[in-house]
C-alpha positions, 0 to 999 in steps of 0.5 A, a space after each residue: 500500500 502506497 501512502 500519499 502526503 499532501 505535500 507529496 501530492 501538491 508537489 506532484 500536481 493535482 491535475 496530472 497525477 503522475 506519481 500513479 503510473 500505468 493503470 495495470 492494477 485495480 486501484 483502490 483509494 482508502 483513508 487511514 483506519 477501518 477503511 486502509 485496514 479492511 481494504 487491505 486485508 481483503 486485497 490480500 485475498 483477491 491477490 490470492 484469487 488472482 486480482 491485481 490490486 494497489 491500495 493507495 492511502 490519503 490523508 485528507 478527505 479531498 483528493 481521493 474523489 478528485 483522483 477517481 474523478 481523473 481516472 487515477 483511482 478506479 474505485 475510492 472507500 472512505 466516504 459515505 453516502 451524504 458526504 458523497 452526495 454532496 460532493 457530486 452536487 457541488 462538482 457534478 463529478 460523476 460518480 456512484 456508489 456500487 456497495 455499502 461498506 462498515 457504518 461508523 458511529 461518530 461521538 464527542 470526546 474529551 481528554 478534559 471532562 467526563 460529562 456534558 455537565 462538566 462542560 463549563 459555559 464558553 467550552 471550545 467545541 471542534 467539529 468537522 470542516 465538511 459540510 455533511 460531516 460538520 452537519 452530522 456533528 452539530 446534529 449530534 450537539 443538538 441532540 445532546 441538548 447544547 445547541 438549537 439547529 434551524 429547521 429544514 436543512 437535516 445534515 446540511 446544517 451548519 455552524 451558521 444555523 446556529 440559533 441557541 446556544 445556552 451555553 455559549 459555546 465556542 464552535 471551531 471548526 477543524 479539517 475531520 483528519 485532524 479532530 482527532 488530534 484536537 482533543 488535546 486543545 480543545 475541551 470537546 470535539 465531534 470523533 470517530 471511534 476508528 481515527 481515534 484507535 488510529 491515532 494510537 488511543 484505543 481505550 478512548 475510542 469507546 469512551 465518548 460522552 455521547 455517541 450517535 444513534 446507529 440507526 439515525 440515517 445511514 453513513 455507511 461508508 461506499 465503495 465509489 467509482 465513476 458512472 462508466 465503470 458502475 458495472 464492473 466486473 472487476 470491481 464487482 468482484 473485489 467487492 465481493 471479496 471484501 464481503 466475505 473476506 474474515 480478514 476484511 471483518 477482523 481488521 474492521 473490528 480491530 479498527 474500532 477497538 474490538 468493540 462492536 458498539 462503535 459500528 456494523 456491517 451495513 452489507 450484512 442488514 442490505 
């Protein structure tokens, strides 16, 4: 698996990509945690079946749609559903999504305080900088009584449909990669359990004060691809593959902690 920095990718190029190289091999797009882990895991398997497979990490939330766009990926696994909208809507890139993946649930964390009663009046709070993941995370706020959200938007909310805010609390919001390492700054930030056991903080992962209701809407993460290639038959396979591939399920678990509060297998309730 190749990992790809963002400067090792601006210095690259966006718009040429060459440090891909010749496209022989199915080319898979993954962000670091369950998403790297389990795509990985399964690639091991489809090699074994006959499969040319590379697994390319990054490191932001960006690139990998703009590379799939540009043909450099044939397929990415790191998004889901309302994020992946949102990025077509606004680029009107085309691409679809071909299989659901883990569902992930996300929560707010704190190295500082052990209740939302502890949470003192003026507290910073970190939410993801993404438009359908800061909604998701202001979601999350509402439903724990700190904040009043406008009508009407769902998870397009943002910081600006604010409209209580008892507390007066001070929302920041942080590139999602990097909430993570907030949590030493701040006094409470929007997390996902598998980036938190991915940054080395195991026991934190199950440890949020409040976690999102599984069933709320469905995040899971999607393998993506281009509208030309919906129909695959190579992609179809890997992705079957990964379906039934123990390795893959075994690397989702440990990604988030061993604990299966923090996610399901959403292919299995499909």
């Amino acid at each position: 698996m190749r990992s790809l920095t963002l400067a090792t990718r601006l210095g690259a190029g966006l718009a040429a990509f060459a440090w891909f190289g010749p496209a022989a091999a199915l080319t898979i797009g993954v962000i670091p945690g369950a998403a790297s882990d389990s795509i990985e895991a399964a690639a091991v398997d489809a090699r074994a079946a006959g499969m040319e497979i590379e697994v390319i990490e990054f490191s932001d939330w960006t690139i990998p749609n703009v590379a799939l766009t540009s043909g450099d990926l044939d397929l990415n696994y790191f998004q889901h559903g309302p994020f992946l909208a949102a990025q077509v809507e606004a680029t009107g890139a085309d691409l679809v999504s071909v299989g659901s993946g883990y569902q992930p649930r996300i929560g707010l964390y704190s190295n500082r305080y052990d209740s939302l009663d502890a949470l003192p009046d003026g507290a910073t709070v970190g939410v993801a900088s993404d438009p359908v993941n800061q909604g998701r995370g202001l979601q999350l706020l509402q439903a724990a009584g700190l904040v009043t959200l406008a009508e009407g938007k769902g998870y397009l909310v943002s910081v600006d449909d604010i409209i209580q805010n008892p507390r007066n609390l001070n929302i920041v919001e942080i590139e999602g990669t990097q909430l993570v390492h907030a949590m030493q700054d701040l006094d409470l930030v929007q997390g996902l359990p598998a980036q938190i056991v991915n940054a080395g903080l195991v026991e934190k992962a199950g440890q949020a004060i409040v976690f999102s209701d599984q069933e709320v809407a469905d995040f899971s993460i999607q393998f993506v691809t281009r509208g030309e290639k919906a129909d695959d038959a190579e992609i179809q396979q890997f992705i079957a593959i990964y379906y039934n591939s123990e390795a893959a399920r075994a690397a989702i678990h440990q990604a988030f902690a061993s604990n299966e509060n923090l996610y399901s297998l959403r292919w299995l309730q499909d």
